[in-house]
N, C-alpha and C positions, 0 to 999 in steps of 0.2 A: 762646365759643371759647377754646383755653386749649392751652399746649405742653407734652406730654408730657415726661420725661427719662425715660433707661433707661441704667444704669452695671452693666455686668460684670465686677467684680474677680476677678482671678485671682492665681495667679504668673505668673512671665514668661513671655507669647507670644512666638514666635520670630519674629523680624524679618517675616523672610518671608512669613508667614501672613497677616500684621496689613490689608493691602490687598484681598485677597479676603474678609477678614471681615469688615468692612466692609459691601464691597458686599453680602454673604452678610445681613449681619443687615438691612439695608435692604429686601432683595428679599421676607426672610422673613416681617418685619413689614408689608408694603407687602399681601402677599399674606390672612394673616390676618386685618386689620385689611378690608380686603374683602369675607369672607366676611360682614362683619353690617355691610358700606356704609356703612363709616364710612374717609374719606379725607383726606387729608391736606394743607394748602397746602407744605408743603416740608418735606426730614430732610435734618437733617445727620448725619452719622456721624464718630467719632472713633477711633485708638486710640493708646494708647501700652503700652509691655510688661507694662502693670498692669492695662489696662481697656481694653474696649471701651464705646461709650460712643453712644446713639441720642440725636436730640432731635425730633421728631416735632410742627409747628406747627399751630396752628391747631386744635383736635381740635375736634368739637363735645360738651358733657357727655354729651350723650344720644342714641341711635341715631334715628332716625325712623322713626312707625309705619310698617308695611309692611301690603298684602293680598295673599294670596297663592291665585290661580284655578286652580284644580283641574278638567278636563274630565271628566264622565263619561257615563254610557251616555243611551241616549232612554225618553225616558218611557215608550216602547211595549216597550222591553229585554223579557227576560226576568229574572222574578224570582233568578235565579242570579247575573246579571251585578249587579243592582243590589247585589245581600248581599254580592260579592264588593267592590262599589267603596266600601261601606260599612266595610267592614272595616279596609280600605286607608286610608283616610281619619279613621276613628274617629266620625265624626258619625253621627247619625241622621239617618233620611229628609224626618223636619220640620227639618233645619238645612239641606238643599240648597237651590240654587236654580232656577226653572226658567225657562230662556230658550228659547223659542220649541220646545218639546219639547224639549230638551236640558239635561238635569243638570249641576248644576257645583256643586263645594265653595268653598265662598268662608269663608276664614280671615281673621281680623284679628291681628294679633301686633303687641304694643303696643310702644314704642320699650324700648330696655336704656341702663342705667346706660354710657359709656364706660368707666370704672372698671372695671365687672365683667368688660367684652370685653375690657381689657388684662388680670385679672388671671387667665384663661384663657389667652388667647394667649401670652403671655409662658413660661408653663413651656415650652407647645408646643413654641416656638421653639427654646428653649435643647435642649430635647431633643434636638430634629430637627437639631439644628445642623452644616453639611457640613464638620466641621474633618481636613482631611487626613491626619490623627496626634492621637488622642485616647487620655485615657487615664482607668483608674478609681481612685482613692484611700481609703485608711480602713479603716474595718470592715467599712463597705458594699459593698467592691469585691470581697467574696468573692461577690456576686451577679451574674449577667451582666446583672442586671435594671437594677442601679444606673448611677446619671447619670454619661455620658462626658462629659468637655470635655477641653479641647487641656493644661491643667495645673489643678491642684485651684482649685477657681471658693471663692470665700474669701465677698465680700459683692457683696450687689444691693443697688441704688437705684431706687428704682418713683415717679416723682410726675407725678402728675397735675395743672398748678397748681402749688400748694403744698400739695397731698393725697396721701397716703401709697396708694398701688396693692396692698392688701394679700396675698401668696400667700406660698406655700413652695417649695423646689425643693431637696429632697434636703438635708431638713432647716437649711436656710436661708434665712429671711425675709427679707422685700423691707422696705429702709425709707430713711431719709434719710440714712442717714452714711455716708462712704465715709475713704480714710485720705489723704494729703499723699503725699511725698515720701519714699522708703523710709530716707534720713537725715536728711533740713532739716528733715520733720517726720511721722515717723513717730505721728500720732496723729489720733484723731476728727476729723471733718469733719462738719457738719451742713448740708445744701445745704439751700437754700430753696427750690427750684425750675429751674429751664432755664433761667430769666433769669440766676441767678448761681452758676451750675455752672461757667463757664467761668472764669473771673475769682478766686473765691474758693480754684479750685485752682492758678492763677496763685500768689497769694499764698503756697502751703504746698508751690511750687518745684514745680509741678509745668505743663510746657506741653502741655495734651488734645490741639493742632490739631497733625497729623504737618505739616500742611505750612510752617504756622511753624515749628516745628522745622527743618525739611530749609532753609526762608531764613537762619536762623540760624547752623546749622552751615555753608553753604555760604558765608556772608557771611564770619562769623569767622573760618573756616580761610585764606581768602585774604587776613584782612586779618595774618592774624597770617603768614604768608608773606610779603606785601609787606615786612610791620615787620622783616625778615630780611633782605632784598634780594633773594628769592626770587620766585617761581611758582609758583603752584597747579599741578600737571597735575587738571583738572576730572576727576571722574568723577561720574556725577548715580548710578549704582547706589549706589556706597558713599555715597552723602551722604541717599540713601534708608534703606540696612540702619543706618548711624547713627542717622537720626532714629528707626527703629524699637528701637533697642538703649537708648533712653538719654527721660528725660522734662525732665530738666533739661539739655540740652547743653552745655559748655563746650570747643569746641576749644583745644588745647596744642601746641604745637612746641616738635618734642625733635630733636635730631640723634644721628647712628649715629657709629664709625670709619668714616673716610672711605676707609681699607682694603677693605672692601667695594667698593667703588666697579670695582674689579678684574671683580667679577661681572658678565656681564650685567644692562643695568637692565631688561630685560623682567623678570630674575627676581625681581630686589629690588623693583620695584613689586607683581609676584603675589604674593612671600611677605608684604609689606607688607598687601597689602590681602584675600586670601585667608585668612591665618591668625591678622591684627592690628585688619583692618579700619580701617587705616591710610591717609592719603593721604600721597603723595608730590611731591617741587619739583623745579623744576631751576631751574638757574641762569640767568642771564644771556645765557649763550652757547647754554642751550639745551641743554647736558648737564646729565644727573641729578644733583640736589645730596645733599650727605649729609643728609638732612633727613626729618623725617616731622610727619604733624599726626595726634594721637588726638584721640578726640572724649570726654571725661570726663564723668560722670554726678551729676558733683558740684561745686561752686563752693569746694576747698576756700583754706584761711584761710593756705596758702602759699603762693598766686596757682597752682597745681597742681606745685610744682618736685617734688615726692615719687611724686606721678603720673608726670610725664614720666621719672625717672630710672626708676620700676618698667618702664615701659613700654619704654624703651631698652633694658633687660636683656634683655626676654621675644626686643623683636626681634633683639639680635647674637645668642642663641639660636640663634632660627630664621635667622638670614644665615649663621651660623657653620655651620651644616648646608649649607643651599644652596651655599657655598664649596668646600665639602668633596666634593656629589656634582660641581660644577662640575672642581675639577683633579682629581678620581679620574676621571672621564669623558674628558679632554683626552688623558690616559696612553694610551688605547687606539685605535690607530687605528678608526675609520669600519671601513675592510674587515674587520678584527675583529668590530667587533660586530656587520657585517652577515650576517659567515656563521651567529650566534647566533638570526637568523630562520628559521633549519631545524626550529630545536626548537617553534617556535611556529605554533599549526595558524588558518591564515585564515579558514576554511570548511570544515567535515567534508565537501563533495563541492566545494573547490575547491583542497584542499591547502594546503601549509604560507604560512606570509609571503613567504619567499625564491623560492617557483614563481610568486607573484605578482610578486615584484621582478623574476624572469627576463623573464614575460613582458610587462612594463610596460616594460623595457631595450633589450627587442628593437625594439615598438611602438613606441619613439619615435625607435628609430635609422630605421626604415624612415619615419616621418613624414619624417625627413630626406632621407634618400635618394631618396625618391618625390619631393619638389621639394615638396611641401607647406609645410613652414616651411623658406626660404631664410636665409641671410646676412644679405642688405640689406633692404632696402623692396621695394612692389609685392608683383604679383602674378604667380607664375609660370606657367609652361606645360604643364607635364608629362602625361605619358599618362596620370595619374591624378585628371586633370581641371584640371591648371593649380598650382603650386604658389603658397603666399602668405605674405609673409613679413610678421612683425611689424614694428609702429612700432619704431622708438628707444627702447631702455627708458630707462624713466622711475624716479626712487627711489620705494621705498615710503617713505608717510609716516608718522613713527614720533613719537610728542612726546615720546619719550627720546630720540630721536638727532637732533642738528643734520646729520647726515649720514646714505645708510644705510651698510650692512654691506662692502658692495662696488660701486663702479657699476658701471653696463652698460661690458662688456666691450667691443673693439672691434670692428668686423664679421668675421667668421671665415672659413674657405675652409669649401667643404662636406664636405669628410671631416673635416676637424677638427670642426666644429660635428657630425658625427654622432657621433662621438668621445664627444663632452664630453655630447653627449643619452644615449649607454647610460652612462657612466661615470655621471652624476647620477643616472640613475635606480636605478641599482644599490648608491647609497648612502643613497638619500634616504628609506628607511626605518629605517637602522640607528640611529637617535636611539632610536626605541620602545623599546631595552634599555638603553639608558643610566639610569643613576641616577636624572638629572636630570627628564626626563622622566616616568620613575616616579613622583617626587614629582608634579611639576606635568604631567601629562597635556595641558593648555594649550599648553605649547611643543614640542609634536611639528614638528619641521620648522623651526623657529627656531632650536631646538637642532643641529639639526643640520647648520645653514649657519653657526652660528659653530666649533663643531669640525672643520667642512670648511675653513674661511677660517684657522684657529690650524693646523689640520695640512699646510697649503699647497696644497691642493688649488685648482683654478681657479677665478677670483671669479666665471664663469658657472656655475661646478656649483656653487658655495658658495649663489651667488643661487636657481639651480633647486630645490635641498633645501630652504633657507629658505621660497621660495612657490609651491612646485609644490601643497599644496593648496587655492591659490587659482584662480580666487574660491570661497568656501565661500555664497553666497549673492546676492541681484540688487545690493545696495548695496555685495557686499565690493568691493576692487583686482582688476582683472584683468590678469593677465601678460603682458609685453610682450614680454620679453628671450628670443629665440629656443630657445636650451637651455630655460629655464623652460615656454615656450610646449609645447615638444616632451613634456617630461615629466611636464607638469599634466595636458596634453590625453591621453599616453596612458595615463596616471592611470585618469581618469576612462572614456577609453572601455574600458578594461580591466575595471572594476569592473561596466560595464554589459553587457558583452559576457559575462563570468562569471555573471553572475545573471540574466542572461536564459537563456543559454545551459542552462543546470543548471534550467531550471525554477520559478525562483524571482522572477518580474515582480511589481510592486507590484501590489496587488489591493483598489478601493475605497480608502477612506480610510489603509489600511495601508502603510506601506512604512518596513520594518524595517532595511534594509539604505541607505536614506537617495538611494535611485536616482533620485529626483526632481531632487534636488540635484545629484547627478552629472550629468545629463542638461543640467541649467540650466545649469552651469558648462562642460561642454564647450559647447556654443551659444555661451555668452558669450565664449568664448575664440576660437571660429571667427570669431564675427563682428566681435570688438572689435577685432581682429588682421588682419579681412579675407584671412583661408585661403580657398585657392580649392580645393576638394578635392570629387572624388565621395564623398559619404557613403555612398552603397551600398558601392562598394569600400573604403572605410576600413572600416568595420564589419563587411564580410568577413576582411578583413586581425584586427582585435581578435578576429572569433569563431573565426578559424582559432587563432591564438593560446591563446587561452582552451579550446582541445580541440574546439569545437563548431561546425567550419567546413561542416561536412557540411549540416547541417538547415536548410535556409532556409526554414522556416516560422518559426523563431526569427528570425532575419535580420531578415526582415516584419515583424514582432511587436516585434522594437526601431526598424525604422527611423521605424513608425508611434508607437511611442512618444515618438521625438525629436520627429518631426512637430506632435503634440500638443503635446507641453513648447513648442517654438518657437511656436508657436500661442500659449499660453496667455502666455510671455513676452511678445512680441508686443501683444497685448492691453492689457495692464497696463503697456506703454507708448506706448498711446495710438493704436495704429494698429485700426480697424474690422475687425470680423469678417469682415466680409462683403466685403471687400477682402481676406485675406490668406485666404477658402476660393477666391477666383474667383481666384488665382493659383496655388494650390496645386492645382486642378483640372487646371490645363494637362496636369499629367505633364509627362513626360521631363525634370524637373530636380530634379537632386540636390545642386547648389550653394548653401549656404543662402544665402551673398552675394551671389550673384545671385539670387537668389530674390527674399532682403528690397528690393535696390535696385527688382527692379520693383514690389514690393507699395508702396514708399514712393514711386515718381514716380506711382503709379495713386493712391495716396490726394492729392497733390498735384492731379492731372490731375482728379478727378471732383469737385473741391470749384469749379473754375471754370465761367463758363459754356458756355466750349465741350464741357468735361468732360459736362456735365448734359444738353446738347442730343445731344451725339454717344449716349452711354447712350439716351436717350430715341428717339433713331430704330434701334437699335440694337436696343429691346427689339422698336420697332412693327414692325422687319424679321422678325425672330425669331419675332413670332407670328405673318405671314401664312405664313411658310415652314413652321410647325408645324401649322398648319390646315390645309393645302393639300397638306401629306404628311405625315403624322404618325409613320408607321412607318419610313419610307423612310431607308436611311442615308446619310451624306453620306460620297462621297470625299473629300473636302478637311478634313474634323476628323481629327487624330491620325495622318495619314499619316506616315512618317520620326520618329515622336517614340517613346520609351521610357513606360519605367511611372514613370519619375522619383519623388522622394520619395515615399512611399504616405503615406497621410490618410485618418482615421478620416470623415472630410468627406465624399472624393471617389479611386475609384483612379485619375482623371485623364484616364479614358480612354473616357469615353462618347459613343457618337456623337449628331449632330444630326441631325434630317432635313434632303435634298436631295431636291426635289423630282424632279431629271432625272438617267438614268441619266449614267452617268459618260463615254461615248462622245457623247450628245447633246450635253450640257450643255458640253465642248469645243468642239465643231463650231458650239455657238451662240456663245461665247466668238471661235473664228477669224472667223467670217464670218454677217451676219445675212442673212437674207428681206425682210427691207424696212427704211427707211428710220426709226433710232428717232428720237423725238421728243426734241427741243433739251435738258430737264432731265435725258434717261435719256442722254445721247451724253454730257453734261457729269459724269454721275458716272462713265461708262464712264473718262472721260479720266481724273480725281479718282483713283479706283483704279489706271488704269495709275501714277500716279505716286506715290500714299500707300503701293501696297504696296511694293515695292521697297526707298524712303526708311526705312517703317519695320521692313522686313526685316533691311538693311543697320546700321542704328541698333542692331535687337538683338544682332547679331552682335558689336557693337563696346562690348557694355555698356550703350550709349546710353539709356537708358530712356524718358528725357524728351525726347530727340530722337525715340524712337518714339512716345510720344505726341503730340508736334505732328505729325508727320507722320499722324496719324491723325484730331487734332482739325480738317486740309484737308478730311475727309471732311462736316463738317458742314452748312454752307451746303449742297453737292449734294446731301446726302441728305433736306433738307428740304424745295428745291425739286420733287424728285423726287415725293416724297411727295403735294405741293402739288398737280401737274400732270401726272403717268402716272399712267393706271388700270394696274395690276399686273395683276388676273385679266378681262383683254380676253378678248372672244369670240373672236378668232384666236389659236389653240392656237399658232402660231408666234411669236407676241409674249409670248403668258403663259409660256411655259418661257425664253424669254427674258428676262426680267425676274425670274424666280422665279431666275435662275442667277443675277443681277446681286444680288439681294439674298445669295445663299448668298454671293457672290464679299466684300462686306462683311463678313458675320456671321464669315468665313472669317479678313478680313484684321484684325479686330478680338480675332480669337481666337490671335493669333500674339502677340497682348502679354497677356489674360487673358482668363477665360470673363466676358462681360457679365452672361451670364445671372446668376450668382450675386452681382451687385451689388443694393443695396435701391435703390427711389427711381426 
């Protein structure tokens, strides 16, 4: 057994690449090296912007012999079949063998040099190689036939052992040498082997392992910040495209004009680290210092003072620009540039940016107005299902600012606060023409809340522009601050209500237009906020908006969308499938708030034991009643209720059987034929009181008051079980008891469908 090496010198691979090639060439080799069953005890893979670099443990020299069985026809075949399995096979009839009548080729293939199966595979590899941006070089690249890689591939190192791997690849042999350090030591290298590949290029300034590097530069940048009286602000991206830019690291701290300092430091950290690859300090206090740390590719002999001062230049450069669209952008009011959104078209069938902003302006004044997002706290009432007003905002957390941009405003009256939701939202896009933004496409919306805040606009429209397109994702902030709440959410439902509406719903793994995300963030914002609002009516209200209030098969079509997205959110934090389809079956609710609360007191409720017992007589009720009638439908499912959110699941609205017509099965409810028996009188009673109790509970929110009051049904029902016969020979007793069970399955299905619980 014996450890391969494989070094691929190139020119520089771009940062970026460097991790997926990696895994790339692992997978490629892993695969290869398979096809002739030769495996590996462990690979490491390496790269730095000069080499990719494999080391492959344990090989064994030689492949093992193999036999390889071939089926063919019966002895009895006919002469055609056999000439043909002959043929196919290449043997003669004296090389088969015969088992029991039945022909079979049986081949021996003697083991292979390791050596020879790498110096085969190896070109393959490189061939086939999936570099995302490849190119061709030379003389030979007047061929389309000639060898692509990511930048001209310069030398290979092939060793087996301490044995040379010998092949060619577009006129380049595989051997021992590879080069150091593009200046500490720009010369031959003769490795010995995988045992002292790593080490030896250690020595000639060169570090193979990206992620000692990425320790390095992470360690040194902060200690060289501290040695300042500084702060690192962490970033693990840039301390990755470092380690890929550089093989010898040497962090340096340089500092800018503190002048700059004027700018926003969201910009001075983006242009720092976007165009410089720069990290950035703050001080003490927690505001951005004038400071930066480059990561240098060379240990020079000035401790780097000629580095840092080159690099300080490049940056006031680039700051001195940023400065520049920064007060050319400050000069123009907001409503300037917003009317500049006419010229720019949103969507060829959904009109300009500004028919967008209109009608994002409108839709969040009427979230207002409808009582949706209030003033203060709680949750409102209104005819459009309850209004609900956000928490207390809270600052966004910024590690450039000890403070943010504006705090939450103070609680507002409601026409002011509708006020301040169209005025936000009818600015909150005019950043996108600003200079600033042009540059950095990043700060759409950041930009915007500080030229709202510099041109004295209210510090809620300032905040709303700033994070109305938050949350952008499940981990981002979600918006607290009423105005913001108002024009995130009708953001989002605007966008969805447009592209549904026009025909254009995500489809399979595509979605272009990013609807998924929209979807997830309105949810997040409903729930996080606790809005009490009918979603069917809000999404008529967006699609009337958006031109397409007429169609409600579109309607349908997004609110099952949402349904979904809440589902799949849902999920992936931790609540049971099969708990949020049996509450989304009910129908008639469109409040996701109330919704989620009963799906979270039923997931609570069924993890105890009364939970598990109640279910368990629940199902044993549900299937005498499904035997016993199977077709029949029940009055008591779905009476008084709506089609509530629709669900790819369930439309919420299917009936169960009841075994007794609906005039009977009262008249046995008012008054029995004879005297029931002690455990059937005690669940009678049990029902008289659990239904009510947990009627009344839902009524008032209560969730988990409705499930105790339903977990009283447990002991009766299992006495019951215990000691009434259910389908008695007197037809007066069995429909009587078949209703007592519908009256459970009934009172059980006013908090969720049992049926669709596992377990």
């Amino acid at each position: 057994m014996t450890d391969f090496l494989l070094e691929l010198r190139s020119e520089e691979i771009p940062a970026r690449m460097q991790a997926k090639a990696r895994e790339d060439l692992a997978k490629l080799f892993t695969a290869e090296l398979a096809k002739a069953g030769i495996a590996t005890s462990a690979l490491v893979t390496y790269a730095t912007p000069r080499r990719l670099t494999l080391i492959a443990r344990d090989l064994p020299l030689e492949t093992a012999a193999v036999s390889e069985e071939v089926k063919g026809p019966k002895t009895s075949a006919p002469p055609q079949a056999l000439e043909g399995f002959l043929r196919k096979t290449g043997l003669t009839r004296e090389q088969l063998v015969d088992r029991g009548g039945t022909l079979f080729a049986v081949t021996e293939k003697p083991g292979r040099a390791t050596a020879a199966v790498l110096a085969e595979a190896i070109p393959a590899i490189v061939r086939a190689f999936p570099w995302p941006k490849s190119m061709r070089w030379g003389d030979a690249s007047a061929s389309t036939e000639s060898l692509r890689w990511v930048r001209p591939l310069q030398g290979i190192v092939a060793l087996l052992g301490e044995e040379i791997v010998p092949f060619e690849i577009a006129g380049i042999e595989s051997g021992a040498a590879t080069l150091g350090h593009r200046f500490h030591h720009p010369y031959q290298i003769t490795i010995g082997g995988a045992h002292d590949y790593v080490e030896k290029l250690r020595a000639c300034h060169v570090i193979v392992d990206q992620d000692e590097r990425a320790t390095l530069i992470r360690d040194h940048a902060r200690e060289a910040a501290l040695q300042a009286g500084l702060e690192l602000i962490e970033d693990e991206g840039l301390v990755a495209e470092n380690a890929g830019l550089t093989e010898w690291p040497i962090p340096l701290l340089g500092q800018f004009d503190p002048a700059f300092l004027d700018v926003p430091p969201e910009v001075i950290q983006l242009t720092a680290r976007v165009n410089q690859k720069y990290f950035v300090c703050r001080s003490a206090d927690g505001t951005l210092a004038n400071a930066f740390v480059c990561t240098a590719n060379i240990a020079a002999h000035d401790g780097g003072a000629k580095i840092v001062e080159g690099n300080r230049k490049v940056l006031a450069a680039r700051l001195s620009d940023a400065k520049f669209f920064y007060d050319t952008d400050l000069k123009v009011p907001l409503e300037e540039q917003a009317a500049k959104l006419e010229k720019i078209v949103f969507h060829e069938k959904l009109g300009t940016l500004a028919d967008k902003v209109d009608r994002v302006a409108k839709l969040a004044r009427w979230l207002v107005e409808e009582g949706i997002i209030l003033p203060g706290t709680g949750r409102g009432t209104s005819e459009a299902g309850g209004g609900g007003a956000p928490r207390s905002a809270a600052p966004v957390e910024n590690p450039l600012h000890p403070q943010p941009m504006a705090d939450g405003p103070p609680p507002l009256a409601g026409e002011e606060l509708a006020a301040l939701a169209e005025r936000a939202a009818r600015l909150a896009k005019a950043d996108l023409v600003t200079g600033m933004v042009g540059e950095f496409p990043e700060l759409q919306g950041l930009m915007g809340g500080y030229y709202a805040a510099a041109q004295g606009e209210h510090p809620a429209v300032a905040a709303a522009i700033r994070d109305h397109y938050k949350p952008v994702g499940q981990g981002d902030d979600v918006p607290t601050d009423p105005v913001t709440v108002a024009v995130s959410l009708a953001d989002k439902l605007d966008t969805l209500a447009s592209f549904f509406g026009s025909d254009q719903a995500p489809t399979g793994s595509k979605d272009p237009f990013a609807l998924r995300r929209a979807a997830l963030g309105a949810i997040l914002i409903i729930v996080h906020n606790d809005l009490s609002l009918s979603l069917a009516k809000t999404v008529t209200a967006a699609m009337t908006g958006a031109w397409w209030g007429k169609d409600t098969s579109r309607h349908i079509q997004l609110l099952n969308f949402l349904a979904d997205r809440l589902k799949v959110q849902q999920r992936e934090a931790g609540v049971r499938h099969d708990l949020i389809d049996a509450v989304f079956a009910l129908g008639g609710e469109d409040d996701l708030v109330r919704l989620l609360a009963r799906v979270h007191a039923l997931q609570a409720f069924v993890t105890t034991e009364d939970g598990k017992n109640l279910l368990a007589g629940y199902k044993r009720a549900a299937n005498i009643l499904k035997k016993e009638a199977p077709s029949a439908p029940s009055p008591l499912r779905g009476e008084g209720r709506g089609e509530g959110l629709p669900s790819s699941a369930s439309p919420g609205t299917a009936p169960h059987p009841d075994p007794l017509p609906r005039g009977e099965r009262e008249q046995e409810q008012v008054s029995l034929s004879y005297t029931p028996e002690p455990a059937e009188a005690a669940l009678m009673t049990a029902l008289d009181s659990a239904e009510p109790r947990a009627t009344a509970a839902i009524g008032h929110e209560d969730f988990a008051a409705a499930m105790a009051a339903l977990a009283s049904l447990r002991a009766p029902i299992d006495a019951f079980f215990d000691s009434v016969i259910v389908n008695d020979a007197d037809p007066a007793k069995r429909s009587a008891r078949l209703a007592l069970l519908e009256r459970v399955r009934a009172a059980v299905h006013n908090v969720a469908d049992f049926s669709r619980i596992e377990g």
